[in-house]
C-alpha positions as CSV (number, residue, x, y, z in Angstrom):
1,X,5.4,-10.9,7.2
2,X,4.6,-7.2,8.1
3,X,1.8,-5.4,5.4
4,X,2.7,-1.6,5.5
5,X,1.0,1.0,4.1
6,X,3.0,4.3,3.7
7,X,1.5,7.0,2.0
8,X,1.8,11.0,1.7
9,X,-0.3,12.8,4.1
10,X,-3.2,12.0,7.0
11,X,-6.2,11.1,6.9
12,X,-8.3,13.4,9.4
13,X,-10.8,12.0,12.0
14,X,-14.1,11.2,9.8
15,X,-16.2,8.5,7.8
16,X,-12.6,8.0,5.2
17,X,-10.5,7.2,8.4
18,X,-13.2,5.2,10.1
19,X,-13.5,3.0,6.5
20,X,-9.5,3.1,6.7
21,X,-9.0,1.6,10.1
22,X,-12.4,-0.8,9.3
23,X,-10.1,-2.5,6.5
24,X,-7.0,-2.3,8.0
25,X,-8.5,-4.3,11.2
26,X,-10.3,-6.5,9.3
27,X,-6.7,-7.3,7.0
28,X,-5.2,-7.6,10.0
29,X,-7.5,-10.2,11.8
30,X,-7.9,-12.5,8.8
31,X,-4.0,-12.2,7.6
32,X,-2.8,-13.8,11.3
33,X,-4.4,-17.2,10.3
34,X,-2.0,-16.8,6.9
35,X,1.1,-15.4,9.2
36,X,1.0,-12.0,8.5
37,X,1.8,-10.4,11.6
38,X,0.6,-7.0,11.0
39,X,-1.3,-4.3,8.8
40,X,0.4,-1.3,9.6
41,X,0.1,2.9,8.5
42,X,2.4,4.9,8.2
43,X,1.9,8.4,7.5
44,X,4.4,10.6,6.0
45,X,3.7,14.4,6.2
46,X,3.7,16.5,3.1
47,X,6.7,18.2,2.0
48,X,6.2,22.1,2.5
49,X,8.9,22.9,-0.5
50,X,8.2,25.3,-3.3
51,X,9.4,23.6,-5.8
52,X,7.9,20.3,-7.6
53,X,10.7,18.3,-8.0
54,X,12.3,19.4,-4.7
55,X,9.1,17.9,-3.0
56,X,8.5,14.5,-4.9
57,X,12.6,14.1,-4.2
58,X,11.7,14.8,0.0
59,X,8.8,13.0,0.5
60,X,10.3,10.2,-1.5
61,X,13.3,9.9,0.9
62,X,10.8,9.6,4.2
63,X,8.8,7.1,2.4
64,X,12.3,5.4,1.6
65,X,13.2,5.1,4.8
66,X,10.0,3.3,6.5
67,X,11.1,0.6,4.0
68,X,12.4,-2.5,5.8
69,X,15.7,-4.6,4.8
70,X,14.8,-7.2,2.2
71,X,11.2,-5.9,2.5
72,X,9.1,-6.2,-1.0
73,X,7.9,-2.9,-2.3
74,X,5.0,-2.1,-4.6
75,X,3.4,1.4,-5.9
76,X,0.2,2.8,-6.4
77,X,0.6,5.2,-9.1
78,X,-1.1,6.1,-12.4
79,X,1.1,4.7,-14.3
80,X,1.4,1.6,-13.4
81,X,-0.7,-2.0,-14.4
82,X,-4.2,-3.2,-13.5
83,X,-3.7,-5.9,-10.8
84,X,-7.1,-8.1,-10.2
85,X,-7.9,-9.2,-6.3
86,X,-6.8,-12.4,-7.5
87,X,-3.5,-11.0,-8.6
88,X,-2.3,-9.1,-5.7
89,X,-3.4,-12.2,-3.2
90,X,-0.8,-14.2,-5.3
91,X,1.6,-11.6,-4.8
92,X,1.4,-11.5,-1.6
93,X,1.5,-15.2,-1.3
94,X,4.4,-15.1,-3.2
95,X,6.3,-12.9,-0.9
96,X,4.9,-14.6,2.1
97,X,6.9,-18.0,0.3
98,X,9.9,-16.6,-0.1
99,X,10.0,-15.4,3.7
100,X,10.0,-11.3,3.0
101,X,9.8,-9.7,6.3
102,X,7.7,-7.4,5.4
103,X,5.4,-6.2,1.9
104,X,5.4,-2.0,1.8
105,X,3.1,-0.5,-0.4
106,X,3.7,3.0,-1.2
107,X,0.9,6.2,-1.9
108,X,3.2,8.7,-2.9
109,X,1.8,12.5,-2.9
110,X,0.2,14.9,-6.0
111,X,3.6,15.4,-7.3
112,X,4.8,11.5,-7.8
113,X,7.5,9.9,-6.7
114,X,11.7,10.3,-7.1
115,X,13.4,7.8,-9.8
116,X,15.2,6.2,-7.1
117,X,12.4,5.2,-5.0
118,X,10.3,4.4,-8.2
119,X,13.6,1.9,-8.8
120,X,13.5,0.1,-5.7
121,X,9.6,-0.9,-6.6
122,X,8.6,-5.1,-7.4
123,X,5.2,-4.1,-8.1
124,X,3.7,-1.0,-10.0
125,X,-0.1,-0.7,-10.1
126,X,-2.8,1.5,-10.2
127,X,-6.5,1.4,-9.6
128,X,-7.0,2.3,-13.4
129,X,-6.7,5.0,-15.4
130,X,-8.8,7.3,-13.7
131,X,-7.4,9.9,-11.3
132,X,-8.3,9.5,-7.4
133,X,-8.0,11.2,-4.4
134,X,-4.9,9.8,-2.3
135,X,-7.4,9.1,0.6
136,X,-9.6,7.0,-1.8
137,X,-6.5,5.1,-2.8
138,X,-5.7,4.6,0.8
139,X,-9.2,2.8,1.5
140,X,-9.4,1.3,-1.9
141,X,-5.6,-0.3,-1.3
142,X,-6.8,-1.7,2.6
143,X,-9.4,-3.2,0.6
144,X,-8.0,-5.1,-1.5
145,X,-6.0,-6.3,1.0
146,X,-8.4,-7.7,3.3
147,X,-10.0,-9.1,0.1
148,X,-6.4,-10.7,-0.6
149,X,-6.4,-12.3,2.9
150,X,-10.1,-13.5,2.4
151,X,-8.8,-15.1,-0.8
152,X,-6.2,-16.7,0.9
153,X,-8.1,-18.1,3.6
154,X,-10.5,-18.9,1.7
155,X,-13.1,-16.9,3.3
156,X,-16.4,-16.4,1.2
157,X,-16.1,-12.1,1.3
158,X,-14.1,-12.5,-2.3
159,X,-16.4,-14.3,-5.1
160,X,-14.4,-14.5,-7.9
């Protein structure tokens, strides 16, 4: 199973994409014992329109589209639950079981997400009710899952 990360926006050259790639690599080594192939990025550039709605609707069909067939799909957005370390590395256990090829997790941009794409969502969850910067959420969500692979493996970096 494929982990992607798609999300509104780049992160520029710095200490926040150094941390990024630090998590990702680190996801990505210990999730290849567990068969998970790859911890990918994608990033999906802003939408330049003037208008709100007209943006959330364009930038939620390009994040739409990086979305494998039969792929699981979860969002990071205010609204959505708490989700412990212990919770997501069930999850993704769970999807690994039932043989998704891939688990996309979506970091939409300042003005939310379309209903449609918000409908095609398994798993809604924020990092709680506070409000972060999308390139917090970006290291905060490669975080958790290299501490969701550690869990799974049974590697001592989680200590529940």
């Amino acid at each position: 199973m494929r982990i992607i990360v798609a999300a509104i926006g780049r992160l520029k050259k710095g200490p926040e994409s150094e941390l990024a790639e630090r998590y990702r690599s680190r996801a990505a080594q210990t999730g290849r014992a567990l068969g998970l192939r790859e911890v990918e990025i994608v990033e999906v550039r802003e939408s330049r329109a003037d208008d709100a709605a007209k943006r959330m609707l364009e930038e939620s069909i390009a994040l739409a589209n990086v979305i494998p067939s039969g792929a699981a799909v979860a969002l990071l957005e205010s609204t959505g639950g708490n989700l412990d370390s212990l919770g997501l590395s069930a999850q993704l256990s769970a999807w690994r079981a039932q043989d998704r090829p891939a688990a996309v997790f979506i970091i939409g941009g300042p003005d939310g997400l379309a209903a449609t794409l918000r409908g095609k969502a398994e798993l809604r969850f924020a990092f709680g009710a506070a409000t972060w910067p999308h390139q917090l959420v970006r290291i905060m969500l490669l975080e958790q899952l290299y501490r969701a692979t550690t869990i799974l493996s049974g590697h001592p970096y989680h200590r529940a």
